[in-house]
C-alpha positions as CSV (number, residue, x, y, z in Angstrom):
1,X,0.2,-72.3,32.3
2,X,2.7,-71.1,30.1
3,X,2.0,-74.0,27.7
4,X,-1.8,-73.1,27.7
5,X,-0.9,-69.8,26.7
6,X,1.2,-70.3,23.7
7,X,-1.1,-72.4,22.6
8,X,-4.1,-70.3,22.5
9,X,-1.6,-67.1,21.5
10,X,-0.5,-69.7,17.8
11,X,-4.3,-70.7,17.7
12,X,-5.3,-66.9,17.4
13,X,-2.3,-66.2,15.3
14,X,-3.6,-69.3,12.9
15,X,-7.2,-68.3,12.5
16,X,-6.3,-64.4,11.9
17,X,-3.6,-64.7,9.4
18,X,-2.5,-68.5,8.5
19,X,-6.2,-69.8,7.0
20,X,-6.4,-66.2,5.4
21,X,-3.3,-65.8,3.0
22,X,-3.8,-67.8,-0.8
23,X,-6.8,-68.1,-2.9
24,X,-9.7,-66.2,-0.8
25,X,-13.3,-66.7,-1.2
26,X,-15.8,-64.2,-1.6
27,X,-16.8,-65.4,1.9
28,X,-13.3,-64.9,3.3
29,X,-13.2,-61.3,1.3
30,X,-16.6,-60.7,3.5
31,X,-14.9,-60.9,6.5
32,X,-11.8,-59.5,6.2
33,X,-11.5,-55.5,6.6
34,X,-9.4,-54.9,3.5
35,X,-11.1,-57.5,1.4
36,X,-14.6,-56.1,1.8
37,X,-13.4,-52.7,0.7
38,X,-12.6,-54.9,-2.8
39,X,-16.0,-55.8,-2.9
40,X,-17.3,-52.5,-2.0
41,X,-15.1,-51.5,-4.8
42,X,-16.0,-54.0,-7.3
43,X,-19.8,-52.4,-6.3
44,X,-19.1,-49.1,-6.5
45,X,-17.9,-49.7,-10.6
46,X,-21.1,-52.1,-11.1
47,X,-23.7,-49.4,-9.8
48,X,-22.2,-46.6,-12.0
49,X,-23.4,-44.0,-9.8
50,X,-21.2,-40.8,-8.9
51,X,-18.8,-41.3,-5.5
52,X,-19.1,-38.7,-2.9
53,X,-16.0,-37.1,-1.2
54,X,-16.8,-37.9,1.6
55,X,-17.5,-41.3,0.7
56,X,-13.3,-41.5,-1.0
57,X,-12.5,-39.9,2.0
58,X,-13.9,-42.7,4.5
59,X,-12.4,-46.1,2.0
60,X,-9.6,-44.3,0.6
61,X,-6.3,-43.3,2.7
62,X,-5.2,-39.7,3.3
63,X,-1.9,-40.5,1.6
64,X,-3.5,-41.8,-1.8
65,X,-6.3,-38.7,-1.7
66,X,-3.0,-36.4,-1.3
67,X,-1.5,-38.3,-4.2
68,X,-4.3,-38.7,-7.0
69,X,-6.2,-36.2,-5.5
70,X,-10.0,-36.4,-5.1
71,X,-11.0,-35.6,-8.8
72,X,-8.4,-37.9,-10.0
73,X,-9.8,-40.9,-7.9
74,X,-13.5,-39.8,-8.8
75,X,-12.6,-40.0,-12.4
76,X,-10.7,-43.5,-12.1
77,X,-13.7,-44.8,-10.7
78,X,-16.5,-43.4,-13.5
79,X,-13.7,-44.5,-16.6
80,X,-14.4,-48.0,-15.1
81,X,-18.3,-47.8,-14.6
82,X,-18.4,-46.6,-18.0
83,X,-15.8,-48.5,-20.0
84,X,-16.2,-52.2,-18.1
85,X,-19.7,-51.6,-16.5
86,X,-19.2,-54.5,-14.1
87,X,-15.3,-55.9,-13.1
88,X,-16.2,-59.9,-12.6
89,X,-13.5,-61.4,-10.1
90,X,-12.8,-65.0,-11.4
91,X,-9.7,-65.5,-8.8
92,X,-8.7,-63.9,-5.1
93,X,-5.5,-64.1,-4.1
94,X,-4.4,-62.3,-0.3
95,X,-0.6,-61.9,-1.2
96,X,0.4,-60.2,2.2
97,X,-1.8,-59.2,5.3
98,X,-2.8,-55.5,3.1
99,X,-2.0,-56.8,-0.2
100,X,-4.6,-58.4,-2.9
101,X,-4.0,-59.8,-6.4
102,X,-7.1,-60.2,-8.8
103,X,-7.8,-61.7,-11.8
104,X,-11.0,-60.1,-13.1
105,X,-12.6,-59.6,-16.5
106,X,-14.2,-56.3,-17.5
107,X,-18.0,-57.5,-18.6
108,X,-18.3,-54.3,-21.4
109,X,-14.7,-54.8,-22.8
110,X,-14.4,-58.5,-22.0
111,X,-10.5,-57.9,-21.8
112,X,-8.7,-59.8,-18.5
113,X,-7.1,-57.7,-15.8
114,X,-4.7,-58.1,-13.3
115,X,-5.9,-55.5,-10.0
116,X,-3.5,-55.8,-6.9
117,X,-5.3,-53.7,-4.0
118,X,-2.9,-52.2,-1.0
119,X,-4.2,-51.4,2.8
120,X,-2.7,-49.3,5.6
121,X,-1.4,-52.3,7.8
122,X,-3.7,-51.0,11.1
123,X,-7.8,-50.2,11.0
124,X,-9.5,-48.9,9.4
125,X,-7.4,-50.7,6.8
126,X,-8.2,-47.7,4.0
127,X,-7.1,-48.4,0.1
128,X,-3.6,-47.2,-0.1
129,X,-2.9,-48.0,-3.7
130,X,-4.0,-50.1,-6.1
131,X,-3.2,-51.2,-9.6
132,X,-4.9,-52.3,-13.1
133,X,-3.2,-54.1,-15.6
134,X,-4.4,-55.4,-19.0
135,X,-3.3,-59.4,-19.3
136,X,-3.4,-61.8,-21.6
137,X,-5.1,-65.7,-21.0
138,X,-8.2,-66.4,-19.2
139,X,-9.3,-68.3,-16.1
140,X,-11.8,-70.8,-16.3
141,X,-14.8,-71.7,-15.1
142,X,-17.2,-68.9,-13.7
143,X,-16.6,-65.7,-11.7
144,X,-16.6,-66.0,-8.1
145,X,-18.0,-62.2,-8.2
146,X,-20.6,-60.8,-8.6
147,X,-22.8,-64.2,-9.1
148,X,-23.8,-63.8,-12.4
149,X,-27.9,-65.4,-11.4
């Protein structure tokens, strides 16, 4: 029984976390907790409309609103609605269980980014931090987000 057991205690442990870490799809982003906040993020800059407080409040963790502040974070988020528009993910990368890496171009400025996006490690799994870096080269092929149809 005990053989049973540890086998069906690795097989959860290798569906929740071993197929999960590397190069995500926008599939795998769909289903995981933290990576659909990314999308929701990568939406939120591509609609371009105003973010509520309560809205920050429910994808963003206490810590970071204590930080940045709710202005600060409402501001972040219309500098990039108005100076890229849309942020087009060509590559996902799932570092660590609460830690993303993206390489993404802005569609206004068409300058490449490096984004690395940082969870609270138990749910709701809310933004803790995230970084945007300008970088230099370019990935090929076409972006895996939005579909550009």
């Amino acid at each position: 029984m005990k053989t049973i057991t540890y086998f069906i205690l690795i097989g959860l442990y290798t569906s929740m976390f071993g197929q999960t870490m590397g190069k995500q799809s926008v599939a795998q982003l769909e289903e995981s907790p933290a990576g659909s906040k990314i999308l929701w993020f990568m939406d939120v800059v591509k609609g371009g409309e105003a973010i509520s407080d309560e809205v920050i409040k429910t994808k963003f963790a206490p810590k970071l609103i204590e930080k940045m502040g709710l202005d600060e974070l409402k501001n972040m988020i219309t500098d990039l609605q108005q100076k890229e528009g849309v942020l087009l993910v060509y590559k996902a990368k799932r570092e660590k269980v609460t830690q993303y890496k993206l390489k993404v171009k802005g569609k206004k400025s068409n300058q490449w980014f490096e984004m690395q996006f940082y969870f609270e490690e138990s749910r709701p799994y809310r933004l803790l931090g995230f970084t945007i870096d300008s970088v230099d080269g370019m990935e090929e092929g076409e972006p895996i987000y939005p579909t550009l149809n």
